[in-house]
C-alpha positions as CSV (number, residue, x, y, z in Angstrom):
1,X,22.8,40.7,33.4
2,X,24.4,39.2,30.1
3,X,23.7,41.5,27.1
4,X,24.2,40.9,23.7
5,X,26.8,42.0,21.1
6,X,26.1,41.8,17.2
7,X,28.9,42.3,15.2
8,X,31.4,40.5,12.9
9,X,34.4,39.4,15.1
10,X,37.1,41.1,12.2
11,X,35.6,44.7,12.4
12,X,38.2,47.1,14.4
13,X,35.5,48.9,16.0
14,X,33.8,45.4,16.8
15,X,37.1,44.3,18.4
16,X,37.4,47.3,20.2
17,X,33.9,46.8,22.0
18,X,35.0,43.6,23.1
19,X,37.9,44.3,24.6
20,X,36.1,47.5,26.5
21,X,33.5,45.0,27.8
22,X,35.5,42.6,28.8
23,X,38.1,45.0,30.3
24,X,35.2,46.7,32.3
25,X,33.7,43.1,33.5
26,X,30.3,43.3,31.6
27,X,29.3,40.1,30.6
28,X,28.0,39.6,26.8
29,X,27.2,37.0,24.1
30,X,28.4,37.7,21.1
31,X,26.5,37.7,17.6
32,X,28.2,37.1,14.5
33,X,25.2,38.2,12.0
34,X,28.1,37.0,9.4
35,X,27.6,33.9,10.6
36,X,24.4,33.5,12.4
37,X,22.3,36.1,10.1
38,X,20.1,38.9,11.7
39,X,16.1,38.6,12.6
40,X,14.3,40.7,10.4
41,X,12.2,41.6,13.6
42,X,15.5,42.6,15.6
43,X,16.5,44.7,12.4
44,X,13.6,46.2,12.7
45,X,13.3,47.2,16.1
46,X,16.9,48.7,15.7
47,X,15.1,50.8,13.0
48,X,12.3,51.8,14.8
49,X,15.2,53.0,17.6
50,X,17.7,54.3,15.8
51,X,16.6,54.9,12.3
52,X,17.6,53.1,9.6
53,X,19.7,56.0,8.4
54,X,21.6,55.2,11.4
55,X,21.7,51.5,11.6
56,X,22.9,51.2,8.0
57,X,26.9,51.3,7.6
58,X,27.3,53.6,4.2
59,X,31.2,53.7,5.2
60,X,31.9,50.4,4.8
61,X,33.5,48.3,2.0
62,X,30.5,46.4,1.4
63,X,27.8,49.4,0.7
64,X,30.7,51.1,-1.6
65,X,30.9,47.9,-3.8
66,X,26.8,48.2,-4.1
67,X,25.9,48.9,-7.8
68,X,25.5,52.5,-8.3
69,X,21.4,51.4,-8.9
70,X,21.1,49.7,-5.5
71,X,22.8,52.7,-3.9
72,X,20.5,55.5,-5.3
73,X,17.1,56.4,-4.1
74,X,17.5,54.4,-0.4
75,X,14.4,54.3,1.5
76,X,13.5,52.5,4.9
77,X,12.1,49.4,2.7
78,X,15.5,49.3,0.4
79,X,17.3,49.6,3.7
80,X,16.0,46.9,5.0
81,X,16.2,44.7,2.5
82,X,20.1,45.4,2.0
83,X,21.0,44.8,5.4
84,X,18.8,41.7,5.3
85,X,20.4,40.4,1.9
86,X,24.4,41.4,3.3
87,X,24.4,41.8,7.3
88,X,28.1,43.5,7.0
89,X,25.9,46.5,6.2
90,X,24.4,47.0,9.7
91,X,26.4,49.3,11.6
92,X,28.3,47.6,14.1
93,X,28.7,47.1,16.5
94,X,25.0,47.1,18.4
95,X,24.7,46.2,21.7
96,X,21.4,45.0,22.9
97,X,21.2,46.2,27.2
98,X,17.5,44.5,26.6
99,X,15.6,48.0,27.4
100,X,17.6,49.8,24.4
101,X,20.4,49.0,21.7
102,X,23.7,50.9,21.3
103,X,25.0,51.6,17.9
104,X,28.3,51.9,17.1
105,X,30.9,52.2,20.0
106,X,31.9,54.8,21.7
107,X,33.7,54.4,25.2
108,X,31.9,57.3,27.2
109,X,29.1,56.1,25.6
110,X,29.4,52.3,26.8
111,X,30.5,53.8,30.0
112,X,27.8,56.2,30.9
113,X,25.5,52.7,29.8
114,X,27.2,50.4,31.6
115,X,28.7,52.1,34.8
């Protein structure tokens, strides 16, 4: 089975991913939601899996350059609409086995997953 991997290819942790995939012989596609955008229907079933507390990145360069306003008061629906508007946002990476998503990467993780 080939799953897919969303992501920007320069994230470390992205990178990271790919090289644990590849090194274990899983076979993926790769996403670039820099690039190719994200579904607003995929977003959203991440959301409904993960929670969107979870799916969106507040660590990264891009949430901390947010305007203090956009920032305050985040519900699901501002969520949303965030990681809609600037996809570097979503956590990455996620990894779509087709029955579930991973978020974020973590090698035992990936491994009890994938093995």
């Amino acid at each position: 089975m080939t799953y897919t991997l969303y992501g920007i290819p320069n994230c470390d942790t992205v990178k990271k991913a790919r090289v644990w995939l590849e090194h274990n012989g899983v076979e993926y596609v790769f996403h670039d939601y820099k690039k190719a955008g994200v579904d607003a229907g995929q977003l959203g079933l991440w959301i409904d899996e993960h929670g969107w507390e979870t799916v969106l990145n507040r660590t990264g360069t891009t949430f901390k350059k947010l305007p203090d306003a956009d920032k305050a008061d985040i519900d699901k629906t501002k969520a949303i609409a965030l990681m809609l508007a600037q996809p570097s946002m979503i956590k990455r990476p996620v990894l779509d086995l087709g029955d579930r998503r991973l978020v974020g990467f973590k090698p035992e993780v990936y491994a009890a997953a994938l093995t």
